[in-house]
C-alpha positions in Angstrom: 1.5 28.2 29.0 -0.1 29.5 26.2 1.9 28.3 23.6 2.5 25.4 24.9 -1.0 24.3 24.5 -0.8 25.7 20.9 2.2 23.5 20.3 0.3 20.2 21.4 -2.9 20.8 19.8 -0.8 21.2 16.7 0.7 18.0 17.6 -2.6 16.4 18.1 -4.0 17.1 15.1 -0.8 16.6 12.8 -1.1 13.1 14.3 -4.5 12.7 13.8 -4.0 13.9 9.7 -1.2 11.6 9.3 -3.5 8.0 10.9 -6.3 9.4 8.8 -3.4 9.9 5.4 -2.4 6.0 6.4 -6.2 4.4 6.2 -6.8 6.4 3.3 -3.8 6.1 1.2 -2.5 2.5 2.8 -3.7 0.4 -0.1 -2.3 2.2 -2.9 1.3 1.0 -2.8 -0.1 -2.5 -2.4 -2.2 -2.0 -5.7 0.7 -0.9 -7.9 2.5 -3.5 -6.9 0.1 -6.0 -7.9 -0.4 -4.3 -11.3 3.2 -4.2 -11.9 3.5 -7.9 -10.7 0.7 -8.7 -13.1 2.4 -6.3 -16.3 5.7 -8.3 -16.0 4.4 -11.5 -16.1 2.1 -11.1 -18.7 5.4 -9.9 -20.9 7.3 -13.0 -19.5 4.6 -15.9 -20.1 2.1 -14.3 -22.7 0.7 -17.8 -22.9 -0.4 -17.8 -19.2 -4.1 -17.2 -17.9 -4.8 -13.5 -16.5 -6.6 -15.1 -13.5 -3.1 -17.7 -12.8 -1.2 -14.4 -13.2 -3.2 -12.5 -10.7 -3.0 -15.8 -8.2 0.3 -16.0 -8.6 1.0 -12.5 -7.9 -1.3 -12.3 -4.7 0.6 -15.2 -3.2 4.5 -13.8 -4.0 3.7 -10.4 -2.3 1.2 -11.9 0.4 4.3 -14.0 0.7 7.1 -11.1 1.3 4.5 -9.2 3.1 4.4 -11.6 5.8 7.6 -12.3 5.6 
C-alpha cells in the first residue's frame, strides 16, 4: 500500500511539473516562429516595412494556428 501511494504522488507531481513546463515554456516556439517568419521575409522583400512584415507574419501563423 505503501508504494503505491509513493507511485501516485510521483505521478501527481510529474503532472503538476509538466502543466507548470507548458505555461512557462508555451510561448517560446510561437516566438521563433515569428522571428524566423519575419528573417525570411525581410531577405525576400528588402523593400518591405518591418511593421507590414511583422503584420503579415502574425496573420499567416494566427492563420495555420487556427487552422
Amino acid at each position: 500500500m505503501k508504494k503505491n501511494i509513493y507511485f501516485i504522488l510521483f505521478l501527481l507531481i510529474a503532472f503538476l511539473m509538466l502543466y507548470i513546463s507548458r505555461i512557462e515554456y508555451g510561448s517560446h516556439s510561437l516566438d521563433k516562429s515569428m522571428k524566423a517568419c519575419i528573417i525570411a521575409q525581410k531577405k525576400l522583400d528588402k523593400n518591405k516595412n518591418i511593421q507590414d512584415i511583422k503584420s503579415f507574419c502574425e496573420k499567416e501563423i494566427n492563420k495555420k494556428l487556427n487552422k
